[in-house]
DRENRO-346783 format. One line per field, with one value per residue (C-alpha): chain; residue number from 1; residue in one letter; x, y, z. Coordinates in steps of 0.05 Angstrom, whole numbers, plus 5000, padded with zeros to 4 digits. Layout:
BEGIN
unit: [A, ...];
pos: [NUM, ...];
code: [a, ...];
xx: [X, ...];
yy: [Y, ...];
zz: [Z, ...];
***
This chain:
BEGIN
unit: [A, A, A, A, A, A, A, A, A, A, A, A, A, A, A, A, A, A, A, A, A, A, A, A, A, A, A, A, A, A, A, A, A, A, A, A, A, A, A, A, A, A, A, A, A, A, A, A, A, A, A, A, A, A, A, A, A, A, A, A, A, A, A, A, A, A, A, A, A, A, A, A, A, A, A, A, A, A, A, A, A, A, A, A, A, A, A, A, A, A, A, A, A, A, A, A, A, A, A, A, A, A, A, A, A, A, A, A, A, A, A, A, A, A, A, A, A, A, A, A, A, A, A, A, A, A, A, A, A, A, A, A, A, A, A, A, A, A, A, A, A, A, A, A, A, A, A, A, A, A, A, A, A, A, A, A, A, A, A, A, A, A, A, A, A, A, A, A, A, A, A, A, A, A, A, A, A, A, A, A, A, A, A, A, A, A, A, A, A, A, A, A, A, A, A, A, A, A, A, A, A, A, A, A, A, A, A, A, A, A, A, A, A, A, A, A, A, A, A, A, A, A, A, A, A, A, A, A, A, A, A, A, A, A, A, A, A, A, A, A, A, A, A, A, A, A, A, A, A, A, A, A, A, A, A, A, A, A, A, A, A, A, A, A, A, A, A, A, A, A, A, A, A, A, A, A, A, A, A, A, A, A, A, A, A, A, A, A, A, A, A, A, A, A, A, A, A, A, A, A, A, A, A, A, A, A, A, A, A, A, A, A, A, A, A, A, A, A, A, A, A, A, A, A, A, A, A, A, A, A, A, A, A, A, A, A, A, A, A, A, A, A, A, A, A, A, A, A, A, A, A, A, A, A, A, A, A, A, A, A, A, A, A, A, A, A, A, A, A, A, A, A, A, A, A, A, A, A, A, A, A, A, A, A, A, A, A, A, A, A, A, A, A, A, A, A, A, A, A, A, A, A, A, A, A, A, A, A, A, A, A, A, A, A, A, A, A, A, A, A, A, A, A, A, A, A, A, A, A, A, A, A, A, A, A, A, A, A, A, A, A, A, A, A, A, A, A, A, A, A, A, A, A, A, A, A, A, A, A, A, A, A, A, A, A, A, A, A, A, A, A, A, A, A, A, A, A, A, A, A, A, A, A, A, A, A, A, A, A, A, A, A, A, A];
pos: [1, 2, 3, 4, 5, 6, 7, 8, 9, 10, 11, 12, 13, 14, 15, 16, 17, 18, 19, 20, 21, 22, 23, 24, 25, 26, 27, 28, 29, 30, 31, 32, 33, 34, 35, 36, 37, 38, 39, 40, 41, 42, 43, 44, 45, 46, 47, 48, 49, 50, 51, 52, 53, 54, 55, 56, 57, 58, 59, 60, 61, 62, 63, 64, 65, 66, 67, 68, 69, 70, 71, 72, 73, 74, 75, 76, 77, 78, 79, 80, 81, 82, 83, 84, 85, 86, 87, 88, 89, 90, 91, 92, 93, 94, 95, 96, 97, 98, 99, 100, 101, 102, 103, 104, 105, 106, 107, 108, 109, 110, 111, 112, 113, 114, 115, 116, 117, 118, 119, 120, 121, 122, 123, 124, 125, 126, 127, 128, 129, 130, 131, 132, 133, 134, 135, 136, 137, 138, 139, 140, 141, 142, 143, 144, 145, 146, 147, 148, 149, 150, 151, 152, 153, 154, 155, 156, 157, 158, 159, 160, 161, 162, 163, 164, 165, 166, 167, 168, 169, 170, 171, 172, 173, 174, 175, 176, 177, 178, 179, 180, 181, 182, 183, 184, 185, 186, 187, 188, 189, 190, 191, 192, 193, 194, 195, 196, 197, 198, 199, 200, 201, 202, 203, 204, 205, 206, 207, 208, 209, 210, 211, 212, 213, 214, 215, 216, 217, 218, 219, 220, 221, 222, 223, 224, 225, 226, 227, 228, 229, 230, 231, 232, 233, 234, 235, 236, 237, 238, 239, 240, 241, 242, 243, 244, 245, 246, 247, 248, 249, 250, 251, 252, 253, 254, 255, 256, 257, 258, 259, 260, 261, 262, 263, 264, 265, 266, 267, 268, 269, 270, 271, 272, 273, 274, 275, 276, 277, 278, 279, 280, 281, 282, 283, 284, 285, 286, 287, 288, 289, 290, 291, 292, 293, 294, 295, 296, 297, 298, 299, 300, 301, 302, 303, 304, 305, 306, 307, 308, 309, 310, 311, 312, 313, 314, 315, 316, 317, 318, 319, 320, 321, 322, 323, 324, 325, 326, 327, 328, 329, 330, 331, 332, 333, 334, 335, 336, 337, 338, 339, 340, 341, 342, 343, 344, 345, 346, 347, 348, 349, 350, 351, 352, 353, 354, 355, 356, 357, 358, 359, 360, 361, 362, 363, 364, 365, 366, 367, 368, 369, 370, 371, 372, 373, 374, 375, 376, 377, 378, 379, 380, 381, 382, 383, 384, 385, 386, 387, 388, 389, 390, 391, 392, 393, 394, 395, 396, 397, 398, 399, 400, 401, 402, 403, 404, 405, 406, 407, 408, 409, 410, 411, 412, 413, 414, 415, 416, 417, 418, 419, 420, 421, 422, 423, 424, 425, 426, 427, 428, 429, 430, 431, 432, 433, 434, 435, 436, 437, 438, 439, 440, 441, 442, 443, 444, 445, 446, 447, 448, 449, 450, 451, 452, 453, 454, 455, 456, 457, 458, 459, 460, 461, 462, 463, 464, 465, 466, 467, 468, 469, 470, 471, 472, 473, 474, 475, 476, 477, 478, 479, 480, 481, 482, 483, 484, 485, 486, 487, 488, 489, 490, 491, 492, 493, 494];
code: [x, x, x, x, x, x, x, x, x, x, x, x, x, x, x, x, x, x, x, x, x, x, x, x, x, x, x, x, x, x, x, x, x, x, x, x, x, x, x, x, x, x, x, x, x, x, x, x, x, x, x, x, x, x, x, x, x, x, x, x, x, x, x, x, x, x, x, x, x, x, x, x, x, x, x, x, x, x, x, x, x, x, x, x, x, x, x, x, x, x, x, x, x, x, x, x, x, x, x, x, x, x, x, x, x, x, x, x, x, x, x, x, x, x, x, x, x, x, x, x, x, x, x, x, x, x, x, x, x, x, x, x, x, x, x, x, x, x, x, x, x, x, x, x, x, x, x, x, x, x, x, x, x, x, x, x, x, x, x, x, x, x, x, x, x, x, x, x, x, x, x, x, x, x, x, x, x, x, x, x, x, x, x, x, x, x, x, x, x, x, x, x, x, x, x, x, x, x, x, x, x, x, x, x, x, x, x, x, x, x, x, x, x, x, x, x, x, x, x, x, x, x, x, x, x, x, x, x, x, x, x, x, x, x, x, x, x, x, x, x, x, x, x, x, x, x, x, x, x, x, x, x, x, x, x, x, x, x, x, x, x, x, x, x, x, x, x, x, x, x, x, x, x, x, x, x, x, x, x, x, x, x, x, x, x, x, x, x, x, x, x, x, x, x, x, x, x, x, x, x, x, x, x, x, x, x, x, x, x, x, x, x, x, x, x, x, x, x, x, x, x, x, x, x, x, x, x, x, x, x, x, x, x, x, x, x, x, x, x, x, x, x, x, x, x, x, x, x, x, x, x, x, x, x, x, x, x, x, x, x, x, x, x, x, x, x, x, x, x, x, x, x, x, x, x, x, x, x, x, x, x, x, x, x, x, x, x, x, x, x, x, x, x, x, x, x, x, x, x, x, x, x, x, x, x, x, x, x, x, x, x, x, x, x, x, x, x, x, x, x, x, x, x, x, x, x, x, x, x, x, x, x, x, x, x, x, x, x, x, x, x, x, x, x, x, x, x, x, x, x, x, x, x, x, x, x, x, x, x, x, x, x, x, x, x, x, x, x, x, x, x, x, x, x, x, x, x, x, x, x, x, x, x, x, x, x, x, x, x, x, x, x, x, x];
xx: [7100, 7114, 7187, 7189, 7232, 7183, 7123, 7091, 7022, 6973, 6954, 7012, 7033, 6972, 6899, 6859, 6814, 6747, 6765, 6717, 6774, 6791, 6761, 6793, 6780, 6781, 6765, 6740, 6728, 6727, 6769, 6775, 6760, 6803, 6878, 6878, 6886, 6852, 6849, 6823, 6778, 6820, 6887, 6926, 6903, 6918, 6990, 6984, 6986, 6916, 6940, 6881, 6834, 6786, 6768, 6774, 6776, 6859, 6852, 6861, 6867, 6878, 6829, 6866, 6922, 6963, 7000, 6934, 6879, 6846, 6794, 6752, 6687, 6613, 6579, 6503, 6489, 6526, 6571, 6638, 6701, 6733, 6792, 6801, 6851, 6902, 6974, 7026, 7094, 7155, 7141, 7073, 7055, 7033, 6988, 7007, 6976, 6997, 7010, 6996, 6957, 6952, 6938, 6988, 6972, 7045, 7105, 7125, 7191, 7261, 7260, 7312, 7376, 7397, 7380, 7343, 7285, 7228, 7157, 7109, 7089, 7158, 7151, 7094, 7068, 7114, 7073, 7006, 6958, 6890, 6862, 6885, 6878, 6920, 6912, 6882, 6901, 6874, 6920, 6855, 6848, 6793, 6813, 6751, 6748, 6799, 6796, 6770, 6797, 6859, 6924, 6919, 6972, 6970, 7026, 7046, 7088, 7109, 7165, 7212, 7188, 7162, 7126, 7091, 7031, 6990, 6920, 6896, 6834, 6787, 6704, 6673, 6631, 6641, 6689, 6747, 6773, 6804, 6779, 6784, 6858, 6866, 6832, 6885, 6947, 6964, 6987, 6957, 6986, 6989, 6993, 7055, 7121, 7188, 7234, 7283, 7312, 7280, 7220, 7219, 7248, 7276, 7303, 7383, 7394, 7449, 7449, 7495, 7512, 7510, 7523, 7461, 7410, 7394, 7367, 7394, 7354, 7289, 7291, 7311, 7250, 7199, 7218, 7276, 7324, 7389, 7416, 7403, 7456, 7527, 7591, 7593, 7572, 7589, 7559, 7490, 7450, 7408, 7426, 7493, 7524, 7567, 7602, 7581, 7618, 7609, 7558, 7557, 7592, 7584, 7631, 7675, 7674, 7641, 7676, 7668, 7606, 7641, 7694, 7647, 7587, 7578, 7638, 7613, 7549, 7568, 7581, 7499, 7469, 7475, 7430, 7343, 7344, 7409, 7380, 7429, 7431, 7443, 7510, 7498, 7540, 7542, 7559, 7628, 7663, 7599, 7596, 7534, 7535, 7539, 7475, 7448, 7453, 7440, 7377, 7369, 7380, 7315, 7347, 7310, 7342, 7321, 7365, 7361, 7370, 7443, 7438, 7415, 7480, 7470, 7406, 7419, 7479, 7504, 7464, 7403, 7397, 7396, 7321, 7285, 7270, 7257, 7280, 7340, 7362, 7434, 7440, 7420, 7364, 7327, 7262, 7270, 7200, 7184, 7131, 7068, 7055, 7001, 6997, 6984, 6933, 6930, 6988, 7021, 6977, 6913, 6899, 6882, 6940, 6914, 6973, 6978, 6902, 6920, 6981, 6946, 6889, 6946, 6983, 6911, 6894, 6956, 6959, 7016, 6978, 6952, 6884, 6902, 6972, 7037, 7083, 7150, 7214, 7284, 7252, 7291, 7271, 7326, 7275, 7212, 7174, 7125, 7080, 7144, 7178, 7144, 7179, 7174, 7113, 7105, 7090, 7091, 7096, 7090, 7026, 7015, 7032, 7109, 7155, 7173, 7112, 7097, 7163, 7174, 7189, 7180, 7181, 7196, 7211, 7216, 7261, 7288, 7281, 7241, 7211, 7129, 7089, 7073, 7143, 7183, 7214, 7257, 7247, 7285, 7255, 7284, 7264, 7277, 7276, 7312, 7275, 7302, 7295, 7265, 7274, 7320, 7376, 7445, 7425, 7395, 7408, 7394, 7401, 7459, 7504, 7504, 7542, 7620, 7622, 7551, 7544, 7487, 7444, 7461, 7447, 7385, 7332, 7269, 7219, 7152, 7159, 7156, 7099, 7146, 7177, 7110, 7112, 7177, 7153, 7099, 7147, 7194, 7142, 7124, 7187, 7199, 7134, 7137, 7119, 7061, 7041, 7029, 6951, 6944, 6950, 6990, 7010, 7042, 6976, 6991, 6974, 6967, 6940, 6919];
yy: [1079, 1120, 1122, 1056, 1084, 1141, 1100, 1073, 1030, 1067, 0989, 0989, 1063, 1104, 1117, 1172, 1193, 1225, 1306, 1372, 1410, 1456, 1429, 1449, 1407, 1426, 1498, 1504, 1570, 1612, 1623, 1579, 1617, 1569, 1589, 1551, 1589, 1664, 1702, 1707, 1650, 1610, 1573, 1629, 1680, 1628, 1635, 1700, 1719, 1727, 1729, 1710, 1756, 1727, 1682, 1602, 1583, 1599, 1534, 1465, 1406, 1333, 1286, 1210, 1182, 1172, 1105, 1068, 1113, 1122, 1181, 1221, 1195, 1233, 1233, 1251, 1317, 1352, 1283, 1267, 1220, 1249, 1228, 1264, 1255, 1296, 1310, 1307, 1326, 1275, 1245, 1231, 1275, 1340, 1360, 1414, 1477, 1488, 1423, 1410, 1334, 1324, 1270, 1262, 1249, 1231, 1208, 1277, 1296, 1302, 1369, 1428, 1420, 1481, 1551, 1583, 1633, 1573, 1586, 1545, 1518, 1492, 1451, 1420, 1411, 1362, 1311, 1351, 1347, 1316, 1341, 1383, 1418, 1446, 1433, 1478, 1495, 1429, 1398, 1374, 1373, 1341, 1325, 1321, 1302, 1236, 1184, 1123, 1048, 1013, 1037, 1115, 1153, 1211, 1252, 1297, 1356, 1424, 1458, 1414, 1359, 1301, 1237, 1199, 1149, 1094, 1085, 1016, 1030, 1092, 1080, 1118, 1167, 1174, 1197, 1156, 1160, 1091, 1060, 0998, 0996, 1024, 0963, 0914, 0941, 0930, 0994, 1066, 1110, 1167, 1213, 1253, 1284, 1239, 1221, 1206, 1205, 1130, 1153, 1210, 1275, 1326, 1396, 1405, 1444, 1483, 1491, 1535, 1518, 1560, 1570, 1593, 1555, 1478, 1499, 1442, 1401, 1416, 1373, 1309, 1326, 1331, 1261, 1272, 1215, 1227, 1188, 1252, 1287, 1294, 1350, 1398, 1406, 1333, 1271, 1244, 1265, 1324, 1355, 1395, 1415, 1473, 1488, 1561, 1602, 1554, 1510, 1436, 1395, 1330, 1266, 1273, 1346, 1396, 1453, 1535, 1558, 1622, 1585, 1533, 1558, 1643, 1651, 1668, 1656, 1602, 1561, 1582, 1565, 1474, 1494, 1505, 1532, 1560, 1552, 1597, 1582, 1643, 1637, 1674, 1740, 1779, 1731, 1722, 1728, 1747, 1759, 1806, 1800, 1726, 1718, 1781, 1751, 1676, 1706, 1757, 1692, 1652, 1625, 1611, 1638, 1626, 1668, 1668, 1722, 1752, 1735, 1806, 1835, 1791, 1851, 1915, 1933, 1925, 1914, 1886, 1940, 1991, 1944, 1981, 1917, 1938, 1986, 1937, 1944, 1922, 1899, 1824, 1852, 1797, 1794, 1796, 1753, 1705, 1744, 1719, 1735, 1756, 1714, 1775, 1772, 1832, 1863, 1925, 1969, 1939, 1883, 1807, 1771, 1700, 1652, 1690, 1675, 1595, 1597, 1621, 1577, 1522, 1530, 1530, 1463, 1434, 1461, 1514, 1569, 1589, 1649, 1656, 1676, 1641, 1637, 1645, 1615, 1661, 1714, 1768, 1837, 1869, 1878, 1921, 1922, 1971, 2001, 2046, 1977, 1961, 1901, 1857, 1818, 1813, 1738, 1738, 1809, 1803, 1831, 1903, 1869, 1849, 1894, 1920, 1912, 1901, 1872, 1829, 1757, 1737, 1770, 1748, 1787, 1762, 1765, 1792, 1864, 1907, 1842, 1854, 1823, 1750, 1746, 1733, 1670, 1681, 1687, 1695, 1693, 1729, 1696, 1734, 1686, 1611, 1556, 1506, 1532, 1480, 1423, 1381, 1377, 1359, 1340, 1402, 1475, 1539, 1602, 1613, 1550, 1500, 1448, 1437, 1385, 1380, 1332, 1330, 1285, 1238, 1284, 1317, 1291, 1263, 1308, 1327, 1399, 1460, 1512, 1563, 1501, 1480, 1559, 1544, 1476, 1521, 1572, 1520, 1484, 1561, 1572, 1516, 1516, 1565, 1641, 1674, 1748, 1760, 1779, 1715, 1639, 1588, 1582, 1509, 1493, 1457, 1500, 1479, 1524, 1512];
zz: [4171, 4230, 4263, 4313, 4353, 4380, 4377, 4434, 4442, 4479, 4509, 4535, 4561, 4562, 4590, 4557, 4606, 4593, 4586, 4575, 4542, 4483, 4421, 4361, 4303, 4221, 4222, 4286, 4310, 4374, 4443, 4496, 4569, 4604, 4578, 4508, 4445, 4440, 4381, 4320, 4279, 4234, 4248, 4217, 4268, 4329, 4308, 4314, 4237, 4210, 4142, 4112, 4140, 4177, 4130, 4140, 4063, 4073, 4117, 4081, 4129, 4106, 4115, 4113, 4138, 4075, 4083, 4108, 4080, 4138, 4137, 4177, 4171, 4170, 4227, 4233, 4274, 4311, 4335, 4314, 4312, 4371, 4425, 4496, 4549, 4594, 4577, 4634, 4644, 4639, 4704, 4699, 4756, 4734, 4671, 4628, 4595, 4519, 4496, 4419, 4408, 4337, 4290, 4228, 4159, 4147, 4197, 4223, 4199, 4245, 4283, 4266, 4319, 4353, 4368, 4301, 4288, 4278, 4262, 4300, 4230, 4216, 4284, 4274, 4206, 4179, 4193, 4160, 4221, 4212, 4268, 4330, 4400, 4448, 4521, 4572, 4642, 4664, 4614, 4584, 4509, 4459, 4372, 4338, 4267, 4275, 4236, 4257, 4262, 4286, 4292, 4295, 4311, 4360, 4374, 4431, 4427, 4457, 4410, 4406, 4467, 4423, 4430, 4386, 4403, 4365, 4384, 4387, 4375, 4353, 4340, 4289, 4307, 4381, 4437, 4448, 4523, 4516, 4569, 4552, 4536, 4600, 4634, 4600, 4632, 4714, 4726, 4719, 4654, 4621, 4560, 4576, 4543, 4535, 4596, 4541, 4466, 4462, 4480, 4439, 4429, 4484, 4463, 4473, 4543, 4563, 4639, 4676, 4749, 4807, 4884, 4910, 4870, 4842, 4783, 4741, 4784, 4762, 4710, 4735, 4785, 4728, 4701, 4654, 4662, 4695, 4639, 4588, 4629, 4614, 4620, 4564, 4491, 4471, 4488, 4471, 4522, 4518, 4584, 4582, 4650, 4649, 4721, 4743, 4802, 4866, 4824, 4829, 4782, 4743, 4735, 4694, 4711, 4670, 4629, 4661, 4628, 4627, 4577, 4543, 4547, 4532, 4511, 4439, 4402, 4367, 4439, 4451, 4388, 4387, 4450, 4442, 4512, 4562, 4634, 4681, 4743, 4801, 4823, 4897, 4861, 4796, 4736, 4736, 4655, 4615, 4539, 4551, 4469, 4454, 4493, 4457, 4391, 4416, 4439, 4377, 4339, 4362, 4432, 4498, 4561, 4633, 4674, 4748, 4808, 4803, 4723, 4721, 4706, 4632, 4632, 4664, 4628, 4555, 4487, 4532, 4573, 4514, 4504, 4566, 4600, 4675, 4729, 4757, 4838, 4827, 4907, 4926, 4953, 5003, 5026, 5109, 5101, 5061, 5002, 4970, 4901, 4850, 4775, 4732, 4693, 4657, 4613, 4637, 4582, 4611, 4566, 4578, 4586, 4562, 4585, 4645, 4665, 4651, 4696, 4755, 4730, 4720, 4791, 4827, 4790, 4816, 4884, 4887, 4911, 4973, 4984, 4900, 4911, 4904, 4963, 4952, 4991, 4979, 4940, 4911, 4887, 4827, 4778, 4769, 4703, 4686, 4622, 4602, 4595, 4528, 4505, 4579, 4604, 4683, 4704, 4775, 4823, 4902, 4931, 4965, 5034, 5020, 5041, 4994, 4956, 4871, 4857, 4798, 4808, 4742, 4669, 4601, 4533, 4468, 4410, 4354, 4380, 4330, 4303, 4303, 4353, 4311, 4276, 4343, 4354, 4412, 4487, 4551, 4624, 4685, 4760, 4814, 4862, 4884, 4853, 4885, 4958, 5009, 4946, 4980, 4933, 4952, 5027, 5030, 5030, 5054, 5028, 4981, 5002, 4948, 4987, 4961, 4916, 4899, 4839, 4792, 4779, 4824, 4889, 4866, 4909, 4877, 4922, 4895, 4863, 4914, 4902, 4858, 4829, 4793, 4779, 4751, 4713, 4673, 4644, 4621, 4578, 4555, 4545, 4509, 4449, 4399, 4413, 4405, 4424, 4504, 4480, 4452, 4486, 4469, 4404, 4370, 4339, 4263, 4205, 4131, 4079, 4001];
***
């Protein structure tokens, strides 16, 4: 049966509430207008490799649960055995867009550890998916084609966020919201991602401290426990502090990230994602090449403000990325912000449309636009820079205007479109402004002798926080082209 340790009774933990989502069910076809998968018309082309042209007889989903032989059952019509709900974040406060809810045929196997160039197959179809969806920008989601009875298990996942479910109960034949097992338990739940290893899995994090930013805050603040952090590469947590220049520190203290952390590849790649944390001045002792190849090598980078200087010089820079400002350039007013919708060349840009979608759903913007708190401008990306994606760029009225807060490119370089696995983010702006942490701070004065966790503050998220929230879950799942949406959904062929 299915791992104990990562399986939780939805009686107990969860309420799946009624949801008009993304159906995706065997062989379902189409796009989904609100952010979920858009491309082509079989499970192939959502992962952005339509190597079966066009044609849904590639696709060959099971049909039981193996160890119980439980099967999707004929329904009359048009109905179905189906299950709906909303997926939120660790904390239980915020639902998320690009989540993959699948049913298992088999106990999904343990995920690869570390760094590596995986396909969104190898993720997820261990445990050979019955039925599946990913969730839209309302964190909404609806599996038809599940089999019915007791006992069914439902698991969660974005890349390599994990956590597996057993439902108590599904009816043949009709929607499952679980209602009822929601009426049994005192308190409200939810379907969400782990907190922790018990609870399931949580990718390895490197995070790099900084002076001018709380970045390794964020997430504590989303509802990972502070017990997952811990100095260094060792321990068994599964968030690694690493002191950067004027950065806060943990206890025991943490090594230099410029020492323990880039100071060749092979410190990088026990770590899924490096978060880097501004530091209030150029990075201080960079290997501008171990993060090359870390990132080359299927690593996930979020680098923030003065991290630039990772970008605008050595092998990156020879990429094209953006036109960098190498000043701290400030804002004398605080800017709002478009979501772009569009990719530079004029095409939809599908997880673009669900952020905006996303951060309106949620409350983060304000008119349509995002305000933003300690913005920066060093980066401006444009058509000419082929391989980067705008995110976020401050409106005509900001002075000065169309600046690039947010941009991501993926990895290997030269790799097609569809055969990438790696990605790195570049924020120019202070996340944590306004959040709180360490007594609070303003501007670039990380108080002396900050410690983290224990001094981040358990605030609700700021507006570019939530901002912040989505691209880390993005970042996080497996990578699909900018035309296309969110990618992670579970493919098995014949």
């Amino acid at each position: 049966m299915f791992n104990a340790r990562h399986l939780f009774s939805l009686s107990a933990l969860v309420s799946l509430v009624t949801a008009v989502g993304f159906a995706a069910g065997c062989g379902s076809n189409g796009s989904n207008p609100n952010g979920g998968l858009v491309s082509g018309n079989t499970i192939g082309d959502m992962f952005g490799n339509p190597t079966d042209n066009g044609s849904d007889a590639a696709v060959n989903l099971p049909r039981c649960i193996v160890a119980t032989n439980q099967c999707v059952a004929t329904c009359s019509g048009s109905t179905s055995t189906s299950v709906s709900g909303t997926v939120y974040d660790p904390a239980g406060r915020n639902p998320l867009y690009g989540i993959t809810v699948y049913v298992p045929s088999v106990p999904p196997g343990d995920l690869p550890k570390g760094a590596g160039c995986y396909t969104c197959s190898s993720l997820y179809q261990s445990g050979m998916p019955i039925a599946f969806a990913v969730t839209d920008a309302a964190g909404k989601f609806t599996l038809d084609g599940v089999p019915d009875g007791s006992n069914i298990p439902l698991v969660v996942q974005v890349g390599k966020w994990r956590k597996q479910y057993v439902l108590p109960t599904v009816n043949k034949c009709a929607d499952n919201p679980a209602a009822a097992a929601a009426a049994k338990i005192a308190a409200p739940a939810v379907l969400r991602l782990p907190k922790n290893q018990s609870e399931g899995d949580i990718p390895n994090i490197a995070i790099s401290t900084g002076g001018a930013d709380s970045l390794e805050c964020l997430l504590s603040r989303i509802g990972v426990d502070r017990a997952e952090y811990g100095p260094g590469p060792a321990g068994t947590g599964r968030i690694h502090i690493f002191k950067g220049t004027n950065g806060s520190d943990t206890t025991p203290a943490s090594p230099v990230a410029s020492q323990g952390l880039w100071a060749s590849q092979p410190d990088l790649m026990p770590f899924d994602i490096t978060l880097l944390t501004c530091e209030g001045e150029e990075t201080r002792g960079m290997n501008q090449q171990a993060l090359y190849d870390y990132a080359q090598a299927g690593g996930r980078v979020f680098a923030s403000h003065f991290h630039y200087s990772w970008f605008n010089t050595g092998p990156f820079a020879a990429q094209n990325l953006a036109m960098w400002t190498r000043t701290a350039e400030t804002y004398p007013v605080d800017p709002d912000a478009n979501i772009e919708t569009t990719l530079p060349g004029g095409q939809m840009f599908p997880r673009g449309i669900a952020m905006k979608q996303w951060l309106a759903n949620v409350g983060a913007l304000t008119n349509g636009e995002l305000h933003i708190v300690q913005a920066r401008h060093n980066a401006v990306v444009t058509a000419a820079n082929t391989p980067s994606t705008p995110w976020i760029v401050t409106d005509s009225a900001a002075k000065p205007p169309n600046q690039t807060e947010y941009f991501s490119f993926d990895t290997p370089f030269g790799t097609a479109a569809g055969e990438q696995c790696g990605r790195v983010v570049y924020s120019d702006l202070h996340v944590g402004a306004a959040s709180g942490d360490y007594g609070g701070y303003t501007q670039q004065t990380i108080p002396p002798n900050a410690i983290v966790p224990t001094q981040c503050a358990n605030n609700a998220l700021s507006p570019q926080e939530k901002a912040l929230e989505f691209m880390l879950f993005d970042l996080s799942g497996c990578i699909t082209p900018p035309d296309q949406g969110a990618g992670g959904v579970p493919m098995v062929t014949k």
